[in-house]
C-alpha positions as CSV (number, residue, x, y, z in Angstrom):
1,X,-68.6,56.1,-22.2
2,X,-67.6,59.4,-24.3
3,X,-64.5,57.3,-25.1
4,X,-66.3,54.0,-26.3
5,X,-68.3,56.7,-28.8
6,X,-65.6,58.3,-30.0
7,X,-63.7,54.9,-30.7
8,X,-66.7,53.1,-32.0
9,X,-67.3,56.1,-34.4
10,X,-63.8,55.5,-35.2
11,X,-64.3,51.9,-36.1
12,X,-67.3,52.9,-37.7
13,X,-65.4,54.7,-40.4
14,X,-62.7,52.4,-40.5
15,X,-65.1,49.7,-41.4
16,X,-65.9,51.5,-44.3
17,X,-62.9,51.5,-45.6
18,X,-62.5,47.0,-44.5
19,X,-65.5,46.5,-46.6
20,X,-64.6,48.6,-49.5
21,X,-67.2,51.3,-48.8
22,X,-64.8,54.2,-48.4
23,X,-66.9,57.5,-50.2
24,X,-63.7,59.8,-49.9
25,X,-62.4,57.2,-52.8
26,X,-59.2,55.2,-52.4
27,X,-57.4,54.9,-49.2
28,X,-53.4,55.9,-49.4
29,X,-50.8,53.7,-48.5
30,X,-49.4,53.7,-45.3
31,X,-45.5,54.7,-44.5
32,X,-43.9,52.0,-42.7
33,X,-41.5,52.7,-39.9
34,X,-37.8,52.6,-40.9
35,X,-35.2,50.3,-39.0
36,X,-32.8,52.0,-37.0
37,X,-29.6,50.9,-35.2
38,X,-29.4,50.2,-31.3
39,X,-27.4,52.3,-28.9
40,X,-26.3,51.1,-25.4
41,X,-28.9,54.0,-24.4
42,X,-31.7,51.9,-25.9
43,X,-30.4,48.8,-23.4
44,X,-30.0,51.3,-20.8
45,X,-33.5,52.2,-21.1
46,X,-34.9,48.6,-21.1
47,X,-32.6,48.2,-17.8
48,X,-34.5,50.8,-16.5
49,X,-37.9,49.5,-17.6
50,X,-37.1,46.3,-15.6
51,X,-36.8,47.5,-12.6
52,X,-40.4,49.6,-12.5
53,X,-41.5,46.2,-13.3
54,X,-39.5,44.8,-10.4
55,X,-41.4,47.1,-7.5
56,X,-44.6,46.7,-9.3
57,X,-44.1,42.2,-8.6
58,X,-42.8,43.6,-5.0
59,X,-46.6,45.2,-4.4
60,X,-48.4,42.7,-6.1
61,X,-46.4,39.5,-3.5
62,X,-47.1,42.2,-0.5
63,X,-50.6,42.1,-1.5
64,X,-50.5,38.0,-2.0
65,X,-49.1,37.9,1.0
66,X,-51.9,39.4,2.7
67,X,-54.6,37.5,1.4
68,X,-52.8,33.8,1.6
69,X,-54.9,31.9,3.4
70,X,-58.6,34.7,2.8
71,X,-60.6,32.1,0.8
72,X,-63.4,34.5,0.8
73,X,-61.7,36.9,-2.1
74,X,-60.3,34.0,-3.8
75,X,-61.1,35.7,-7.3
76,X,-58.7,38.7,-6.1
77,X,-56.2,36.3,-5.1
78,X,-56.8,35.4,-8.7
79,X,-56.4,38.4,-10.0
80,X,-53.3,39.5,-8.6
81,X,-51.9,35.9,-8.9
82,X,-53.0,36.8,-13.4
83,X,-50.8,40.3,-12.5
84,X,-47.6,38.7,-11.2
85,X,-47.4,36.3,-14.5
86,X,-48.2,39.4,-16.6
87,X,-45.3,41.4,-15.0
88,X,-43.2,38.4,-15.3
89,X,-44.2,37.6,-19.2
90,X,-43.4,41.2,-19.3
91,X,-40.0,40.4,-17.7
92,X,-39.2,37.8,-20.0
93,X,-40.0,40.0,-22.8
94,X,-37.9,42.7,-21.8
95,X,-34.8,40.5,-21.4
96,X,-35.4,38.9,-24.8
97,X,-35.7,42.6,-26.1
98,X,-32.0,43.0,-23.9
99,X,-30.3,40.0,-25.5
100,X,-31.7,41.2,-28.8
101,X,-30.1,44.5,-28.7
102,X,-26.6,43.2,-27.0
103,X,-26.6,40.3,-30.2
104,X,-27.2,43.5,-32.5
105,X,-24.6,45.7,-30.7
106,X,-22.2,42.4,-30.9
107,X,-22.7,42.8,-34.5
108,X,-22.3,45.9,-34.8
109,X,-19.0,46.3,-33.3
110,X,-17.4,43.6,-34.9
111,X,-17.8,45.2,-38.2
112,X,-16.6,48.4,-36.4
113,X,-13.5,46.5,-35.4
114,X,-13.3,44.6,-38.7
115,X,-12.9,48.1,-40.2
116,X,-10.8,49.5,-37.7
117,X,-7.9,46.7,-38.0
118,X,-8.7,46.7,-42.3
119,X,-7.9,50.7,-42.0
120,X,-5.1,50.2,-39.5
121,X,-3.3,47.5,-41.7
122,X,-3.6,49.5,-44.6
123,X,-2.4,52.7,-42.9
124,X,0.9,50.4,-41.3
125,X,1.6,49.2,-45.2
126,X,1.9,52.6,-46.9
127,X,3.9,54.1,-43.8
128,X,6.3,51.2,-44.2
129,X,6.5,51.0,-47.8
130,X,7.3,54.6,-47.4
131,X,10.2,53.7,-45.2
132,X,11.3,51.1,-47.2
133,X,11.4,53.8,-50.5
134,X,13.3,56.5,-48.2
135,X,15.5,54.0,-47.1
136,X,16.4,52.7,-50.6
137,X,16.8,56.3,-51.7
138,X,19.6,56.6,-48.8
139,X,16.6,59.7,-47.0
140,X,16.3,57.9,-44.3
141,X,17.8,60.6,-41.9
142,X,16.5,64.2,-42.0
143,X,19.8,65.4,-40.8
144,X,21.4,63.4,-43.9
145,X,19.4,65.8,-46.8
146,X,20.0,69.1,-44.5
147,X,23.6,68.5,-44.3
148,X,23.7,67.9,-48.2
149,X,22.2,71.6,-48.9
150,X,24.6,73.5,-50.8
151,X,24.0,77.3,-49.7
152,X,22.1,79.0,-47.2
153,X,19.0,79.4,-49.1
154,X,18.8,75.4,-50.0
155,X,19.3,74.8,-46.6
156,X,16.0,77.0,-46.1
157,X,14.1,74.7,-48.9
158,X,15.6,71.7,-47.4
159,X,14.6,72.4,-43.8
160,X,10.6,73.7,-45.4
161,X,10.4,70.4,-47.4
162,X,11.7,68.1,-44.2
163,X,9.5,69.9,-42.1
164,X,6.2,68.8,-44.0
165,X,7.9,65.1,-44.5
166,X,8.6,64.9,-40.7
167,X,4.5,66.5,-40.0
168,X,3.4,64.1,-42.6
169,X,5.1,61.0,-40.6
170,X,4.0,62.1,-37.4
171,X,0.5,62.2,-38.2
172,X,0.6,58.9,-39.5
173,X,2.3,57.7,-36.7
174,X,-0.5,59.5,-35.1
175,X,-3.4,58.3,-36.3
176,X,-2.3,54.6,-36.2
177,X,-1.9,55.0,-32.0
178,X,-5.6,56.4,-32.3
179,X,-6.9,53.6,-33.9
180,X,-5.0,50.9,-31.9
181,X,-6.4,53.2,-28.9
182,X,-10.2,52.4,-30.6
183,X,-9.2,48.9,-31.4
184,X,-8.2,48.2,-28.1
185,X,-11.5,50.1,-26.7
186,X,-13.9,48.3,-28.6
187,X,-12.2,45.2,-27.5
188,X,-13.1,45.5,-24.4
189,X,-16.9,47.0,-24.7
190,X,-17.2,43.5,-27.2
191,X,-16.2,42.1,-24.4
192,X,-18.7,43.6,-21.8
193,X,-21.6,43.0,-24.5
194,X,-20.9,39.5,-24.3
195,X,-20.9,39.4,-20.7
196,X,-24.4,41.4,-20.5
197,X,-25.8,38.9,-23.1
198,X,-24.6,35.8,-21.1
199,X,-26.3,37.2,-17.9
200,X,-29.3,37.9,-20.0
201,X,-29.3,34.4,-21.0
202,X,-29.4,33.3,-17.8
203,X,-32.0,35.5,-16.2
204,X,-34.5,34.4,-19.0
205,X,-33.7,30.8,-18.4
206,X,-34.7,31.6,-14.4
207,X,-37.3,33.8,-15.5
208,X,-39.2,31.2,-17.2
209,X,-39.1,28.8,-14.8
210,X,-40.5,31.6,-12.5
211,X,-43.3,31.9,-15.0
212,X,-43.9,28.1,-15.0
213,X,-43.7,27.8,-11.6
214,X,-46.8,30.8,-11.0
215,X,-48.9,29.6,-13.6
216,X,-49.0,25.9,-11.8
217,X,-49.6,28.4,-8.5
218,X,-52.3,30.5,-10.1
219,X,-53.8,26.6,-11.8
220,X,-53.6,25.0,-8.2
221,X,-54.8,27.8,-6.3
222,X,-58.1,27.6,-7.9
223,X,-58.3,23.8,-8.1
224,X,-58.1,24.1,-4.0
225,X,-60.5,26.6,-4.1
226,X,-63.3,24.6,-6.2
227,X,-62.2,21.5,-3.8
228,X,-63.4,23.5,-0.9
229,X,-67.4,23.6,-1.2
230,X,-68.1,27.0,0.8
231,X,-65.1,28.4,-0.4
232,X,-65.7,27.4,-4.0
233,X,-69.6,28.5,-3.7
234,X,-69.1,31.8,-3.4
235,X,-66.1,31.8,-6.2
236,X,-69.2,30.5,-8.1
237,X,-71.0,33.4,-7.1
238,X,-68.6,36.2,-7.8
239,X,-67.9,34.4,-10.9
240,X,-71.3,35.0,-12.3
241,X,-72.4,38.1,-11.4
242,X,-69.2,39.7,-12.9
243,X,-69.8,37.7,-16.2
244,X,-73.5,39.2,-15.7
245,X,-72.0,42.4,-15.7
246,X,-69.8,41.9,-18.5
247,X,-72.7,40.7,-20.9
248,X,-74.7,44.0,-19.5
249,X,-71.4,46.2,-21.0
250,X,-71.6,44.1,-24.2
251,X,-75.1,44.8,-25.2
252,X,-74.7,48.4,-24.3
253,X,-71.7,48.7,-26.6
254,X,-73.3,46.5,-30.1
255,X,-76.2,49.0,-29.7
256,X,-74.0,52.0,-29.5
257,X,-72.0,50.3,-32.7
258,X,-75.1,49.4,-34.6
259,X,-76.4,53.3,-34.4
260,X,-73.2,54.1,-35.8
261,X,-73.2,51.5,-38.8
262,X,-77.3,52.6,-39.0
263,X,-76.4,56.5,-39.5
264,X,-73.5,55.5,-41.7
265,X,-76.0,53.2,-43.7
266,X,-74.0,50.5,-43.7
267,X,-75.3,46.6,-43.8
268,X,-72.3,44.7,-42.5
269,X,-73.6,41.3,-41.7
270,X,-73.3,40.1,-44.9
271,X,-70.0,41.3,-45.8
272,X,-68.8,39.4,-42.0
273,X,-68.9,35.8,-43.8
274,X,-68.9,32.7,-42.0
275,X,-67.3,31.5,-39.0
276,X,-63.5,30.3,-38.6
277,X,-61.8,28.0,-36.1
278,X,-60.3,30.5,-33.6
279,X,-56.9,29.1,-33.7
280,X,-54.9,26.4,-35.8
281,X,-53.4,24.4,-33.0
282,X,-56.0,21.7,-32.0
283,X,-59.5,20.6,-32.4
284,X,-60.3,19.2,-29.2
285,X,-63.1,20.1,-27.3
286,X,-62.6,19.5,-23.3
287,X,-66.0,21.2,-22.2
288,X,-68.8,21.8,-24.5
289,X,-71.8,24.6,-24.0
290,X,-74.2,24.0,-21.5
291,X,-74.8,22.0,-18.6
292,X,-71.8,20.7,-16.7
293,X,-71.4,19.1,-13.6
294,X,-68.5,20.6,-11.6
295,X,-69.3,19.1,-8.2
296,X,-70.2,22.0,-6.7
297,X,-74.4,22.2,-5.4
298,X,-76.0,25.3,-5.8
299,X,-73.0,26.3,-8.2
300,X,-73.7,27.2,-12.0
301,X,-73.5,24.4,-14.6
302,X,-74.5,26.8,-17.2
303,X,-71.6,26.6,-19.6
304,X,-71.7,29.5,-21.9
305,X,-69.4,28.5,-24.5
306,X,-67.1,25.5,-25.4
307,X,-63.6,25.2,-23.9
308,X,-60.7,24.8,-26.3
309,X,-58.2,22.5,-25.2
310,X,-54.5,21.2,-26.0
311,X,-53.5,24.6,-26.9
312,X,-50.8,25.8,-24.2
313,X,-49.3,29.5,-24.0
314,X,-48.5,29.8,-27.4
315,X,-51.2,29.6,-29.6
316,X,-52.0,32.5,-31.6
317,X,-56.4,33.7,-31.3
318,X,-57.6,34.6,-34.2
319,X,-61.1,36.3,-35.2
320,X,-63.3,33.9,-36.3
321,X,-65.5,36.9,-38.5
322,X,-64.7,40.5,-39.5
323,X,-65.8,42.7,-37.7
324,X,-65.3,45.6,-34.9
325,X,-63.6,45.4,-31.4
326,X,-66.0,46.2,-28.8
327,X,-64.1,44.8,-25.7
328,X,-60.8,44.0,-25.3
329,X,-60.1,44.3,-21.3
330,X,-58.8,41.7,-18.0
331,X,-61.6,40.4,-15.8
332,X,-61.4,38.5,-12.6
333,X,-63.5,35.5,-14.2
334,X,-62.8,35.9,-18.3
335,X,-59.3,36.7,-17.5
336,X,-58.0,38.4,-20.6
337,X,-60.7,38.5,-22.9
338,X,-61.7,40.0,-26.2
339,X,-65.2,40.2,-27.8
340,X,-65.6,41.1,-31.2
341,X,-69.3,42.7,-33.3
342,X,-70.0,40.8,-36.1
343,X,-73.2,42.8,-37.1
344,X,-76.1,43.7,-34.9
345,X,-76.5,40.7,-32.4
346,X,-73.8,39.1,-33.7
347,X,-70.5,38.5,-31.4
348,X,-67.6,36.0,-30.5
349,X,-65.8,36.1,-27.2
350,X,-62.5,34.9,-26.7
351,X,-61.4,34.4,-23.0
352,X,-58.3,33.2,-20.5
353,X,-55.8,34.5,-22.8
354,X,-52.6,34.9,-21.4
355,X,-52.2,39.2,-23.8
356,X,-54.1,40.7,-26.2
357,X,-52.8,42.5,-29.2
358,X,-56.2,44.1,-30.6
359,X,-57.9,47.4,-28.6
360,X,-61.5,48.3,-28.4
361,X,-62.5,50.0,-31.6
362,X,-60.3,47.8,-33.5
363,X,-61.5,47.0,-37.3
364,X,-60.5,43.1,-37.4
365,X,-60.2,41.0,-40.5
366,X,-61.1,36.8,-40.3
367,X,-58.5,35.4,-39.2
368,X,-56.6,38.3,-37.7
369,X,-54.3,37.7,-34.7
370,X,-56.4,39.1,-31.5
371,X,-54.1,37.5,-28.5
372,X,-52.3,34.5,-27.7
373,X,-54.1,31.3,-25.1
374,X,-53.7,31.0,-21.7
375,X,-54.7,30.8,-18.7
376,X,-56.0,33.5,-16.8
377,X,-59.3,34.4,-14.9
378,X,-61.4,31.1,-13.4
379,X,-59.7,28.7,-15.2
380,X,-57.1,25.6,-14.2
381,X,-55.0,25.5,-16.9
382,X,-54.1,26.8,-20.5
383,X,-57.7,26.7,-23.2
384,X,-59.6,28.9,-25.0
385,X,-62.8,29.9,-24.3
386,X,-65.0,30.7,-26.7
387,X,-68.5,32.3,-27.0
388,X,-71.0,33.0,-30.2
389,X,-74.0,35.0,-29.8
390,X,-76.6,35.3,-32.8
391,X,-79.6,37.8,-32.6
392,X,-78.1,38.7,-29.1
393,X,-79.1,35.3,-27.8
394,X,-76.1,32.4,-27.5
395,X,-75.4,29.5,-29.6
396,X,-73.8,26.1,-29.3
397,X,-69.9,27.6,-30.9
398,X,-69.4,23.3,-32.0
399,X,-71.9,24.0,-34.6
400,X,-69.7,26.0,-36.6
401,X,-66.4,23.9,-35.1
402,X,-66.1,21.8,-37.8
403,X,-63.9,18.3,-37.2
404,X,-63.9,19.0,-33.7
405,X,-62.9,16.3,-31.5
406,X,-64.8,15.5,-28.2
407,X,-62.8,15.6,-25.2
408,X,-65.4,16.0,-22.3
């Protein structure tokens, strides 16, 4: 908990600064990062990346192996099934980040060999225009101007002056073998990067079947589950005393936040605005808040927020209010989940994303890219979930949905 104070204290600050507060005066600008090129180290190292990522899918299959056919810890078959398509999306990401580099090395050394055959050609012209002068001047042959020396000492000037002519030649002749010796060289490492980046190509293309493929797994494994009543009971069961848990943490965490706004004597909820839709995609609403019937006696029906269909894998979350990061963390039920402070007993929760790009402590703007949808956790296929609470109690999200469509 030392570490949620420290970062909540963080964010405390930082909010200062989001809602124009800052008493230190004007914040400086921020250095960006410069661009640099890619090495073959840099692929190298994302070759070497892969295969931790490899053994780590190896452990997580020996441990879905073992628990096949145990219904009874269906949401830590769940879980691990949510781990394998995490290592795999991070698969798929590393071999984009592979063919990314080999496209940019591609590049790279075709200019290099563009310059290399532009300095060669160049190079071959002036040596044979050179010949073609000698030749015309009848100095073609070294021996030809030493035999024309007239004394002993002209012969010594003769010999001193063909001597630099014939070092001069020879390290042209020189340096036009070294660059058909890099020509050649590159040739053949263009040739390797293409290779690589084919068999890049072709892994990501398997890769994301792969990915396809577990999602259905992980989507079908908990549709058999729910189909099964004692097995989809107790699922149930787990499933709420986690997301208990989970609201216990949140309320812990706004209080520890609202001291820190409170000592700071900041009033935040008005500067928070209104609500947004938490993503651009669709409108349709496939389960709303409240009671449900899932077909399951004894099972919850207590819906706690509204279900966001039609969005796939893809859809880019978005914080529906400014405010402070309190959670951003996987759980067995909420999959990948994020929940934002908007004020003192104010939150959003955003849940079954497939990643998450914000971290507790986190000062978010509205609107501000939090993680992409999915489907991870207790869920069948790819939504959002989403959650408002208002003086730590929660409300019905579809009243500040506007144009939603009804789907349920």
């Amino acid at each position: 908990m030392k570490k949620t104070r420290h970062m909540l204290t963080a964010a405390a600050l930082a909010l200062l600064l989001l809602l124009g507060l800052n008493p230190a005066g004007d914040a400086e600008g921020v250095l960006l990062p410069t661009a640099r090129a890619v090495s073959q180290s840099d692929i190298d190292d994302l070759k070497d990346d892969r295969k931790e990522l490899t053994e780590e899918k190896k452990e997580i299959e020996s441990q879905l192996s073992q628990l096949r056919d145990d219904k009874a810890n269906a949401i830590q078959r769940r879980n691990l099934l949510d781990q394998q398509i995490s290592l795999t999306e991070r698969e798929i990401a590393n071999t984009e980040a592979q063919i990314a580099g080999y496209e940019a090395l591609l590049a790279q050394t075709a200019y290099e060999l563009e310059e290399n055959r532009r300095e060669e050609a160049e190079r071959y012209a002036l040596f044979c225009e050179r010949a073609r002068v000698m030749e015309e001047a009848g100095t073609t042959s070294y021996w030809t101007v030493l035999f024309k020396a007239e004394s002993f000492s002209d012969l010594l000037s003769r010999l001193s002056d063909v001597q630099e002519v014939m070092n001069y030649d020879q390290g042209v002749l020189d340096s036009l073998r070294q660059l058909r010796r890099e020509i050649e060289e590159k040739q053949l490492y263009q040739e390797e990067l293409k290779a690589g980046a084919e068999a890049a190509k072709i892994e990501l293309e398997a890769k994301k079947v792969d990915l396809d493929n577990q999602r259905e797994a992980a989507n079908q494994m908990v549709a058999e589950i729910q189909d099964d009543l004692e097995a989809a009971e107790e699922l149930y069961r787990q499933k709420e005393a986690e997301e208990e848990e989970i609201r216990r943490q949140i309320k812990k965490k706004e209080e520890e936040l609202a001291a820190q706004m409170a000592a700071a004597q900041i009033d935040w909820t008005a500067s928070a605005g209104g609500y947004i839709w938490p993503e651009s995609v669709s409108r349709r609403i496939t389960s709303p808040m409240g009671s449900r019937n899932t077909g399951i006696p004894g099972a919850s029906t207590n819906h706690k927020g509204v279900d966001i269909g039609g969005v796939g894998y893809t859809t880019t979350v978005v914080a529906t209010k400014a405010g402070v990061v309190i959670t951003s963390e996987r759980s067995s039920s909420y999959g990948e989940y994020v929940v934002i402070s908007h004020g003192p007993g104010n939150t959003t929760l955003y849940a079954h994303m497939s990643s998450r790009s914000v971290k507790e402590g986190d000062v978010v703007t509205q609107g501000q890219a939090i993680g992409i949808t999915g489907s991870t956790g207790i869920s069948r296929g790819a939504h959002l979930h989403y959650e408002i609470t208002e003086g730590g109690v929660r409300v019905d999200p579809l009243t500040y949905l506007p144009g939603y469509v009804k789907a349920w």
